[in-house]
VEXPA-591681 format. One line per 10 residues: for each residue x, y, z of C-alpha. Coordinates in Angstrom, 2 decimals, m for minus. Layout:
<recs>
X/Y/Z ~ ...;
</recs>
This chain:
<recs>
m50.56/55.43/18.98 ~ m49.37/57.80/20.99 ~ m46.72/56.34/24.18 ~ m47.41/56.92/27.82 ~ m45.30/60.03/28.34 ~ m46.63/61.97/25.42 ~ m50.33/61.55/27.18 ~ m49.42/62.37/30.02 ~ m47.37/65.57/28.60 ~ m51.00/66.19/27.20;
m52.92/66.38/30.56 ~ m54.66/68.86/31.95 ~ m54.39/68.77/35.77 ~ m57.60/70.42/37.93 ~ m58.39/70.73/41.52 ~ m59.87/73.27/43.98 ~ m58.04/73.84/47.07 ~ m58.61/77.58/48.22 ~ m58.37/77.99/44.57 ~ m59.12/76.36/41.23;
m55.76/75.40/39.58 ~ m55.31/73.67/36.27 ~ m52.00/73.57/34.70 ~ m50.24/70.58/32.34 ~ m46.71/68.56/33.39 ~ m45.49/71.99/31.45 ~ m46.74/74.41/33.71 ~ m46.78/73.00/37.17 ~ m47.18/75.90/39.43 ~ m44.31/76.81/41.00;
m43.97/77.54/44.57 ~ m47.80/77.32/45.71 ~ m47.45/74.48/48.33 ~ m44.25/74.82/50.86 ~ m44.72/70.80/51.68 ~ m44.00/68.65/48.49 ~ m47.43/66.75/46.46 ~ m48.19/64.37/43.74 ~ m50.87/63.58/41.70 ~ m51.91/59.85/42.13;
m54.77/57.48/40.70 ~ m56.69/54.01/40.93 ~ m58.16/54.81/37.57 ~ m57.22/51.95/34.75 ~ m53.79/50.41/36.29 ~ m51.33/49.53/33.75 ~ m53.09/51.48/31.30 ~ m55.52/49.06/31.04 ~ m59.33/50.61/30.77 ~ m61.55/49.54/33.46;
m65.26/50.16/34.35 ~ m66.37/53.49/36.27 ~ m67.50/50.97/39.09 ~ m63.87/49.45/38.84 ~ m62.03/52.90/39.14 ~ m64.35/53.91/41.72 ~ m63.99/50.87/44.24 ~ m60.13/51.02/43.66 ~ m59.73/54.78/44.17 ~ m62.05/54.51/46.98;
m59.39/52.02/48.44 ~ m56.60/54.33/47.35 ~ m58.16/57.47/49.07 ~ m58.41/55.29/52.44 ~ m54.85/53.81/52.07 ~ m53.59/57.35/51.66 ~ m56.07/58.90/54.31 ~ m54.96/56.58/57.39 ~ m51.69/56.86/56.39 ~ m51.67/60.94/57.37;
m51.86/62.43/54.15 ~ m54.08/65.32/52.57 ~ m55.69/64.64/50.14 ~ m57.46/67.41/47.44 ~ m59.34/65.57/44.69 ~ m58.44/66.12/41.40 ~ m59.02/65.39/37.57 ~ m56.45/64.76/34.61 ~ m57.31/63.99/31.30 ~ m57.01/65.37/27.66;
m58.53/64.99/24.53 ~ m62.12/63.62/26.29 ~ m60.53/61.35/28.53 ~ m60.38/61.90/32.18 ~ m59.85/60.28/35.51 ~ m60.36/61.34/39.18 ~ m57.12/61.36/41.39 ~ m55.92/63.24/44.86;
</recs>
């Protein structure tokens, strides 16, 4: 079984801002943003696999927590190998 840094070395990263952009932990694209981002998640904490409805009602909480606290927020998807899971 593959450990938690080799999946996520293995992720494809995809969101539309003006633009679609996918890229892996490999090829983060360099100098698009002039403010610093992250990619977070509610999706299956601790690795642990959770229902859609689950995931949903926590990243719905996430994406409010994250909202009133001033952020912007783009969705986006990670995933590899037929696994994915919506994040900002």
């Amino acid at each position: 079984m593959e450990n938690l840094a080799e999946i996520y070395r293995k992720n494809e990263y995809t969101f539309t801002d003006t633009n679609r952009v996918s890229f892996t932990i490999e090829t983060i694209p360099q100098g698009v943003y002039k403010t610093p981002w992250a990619i977070i998640t509610a999706w299956n904490p601790n690795n642990e696999e959770l229902l859609k409805k689950q995931n949903d009602a926590q990243n719905l909480e996430l994406k409010h927590a994250l909202h009133v606290s001033g952020y912007k927020l783009i969705e986006c998807v990670g995933g590899y190998d037929g696994h994915f899971e919506e994040s900002f």
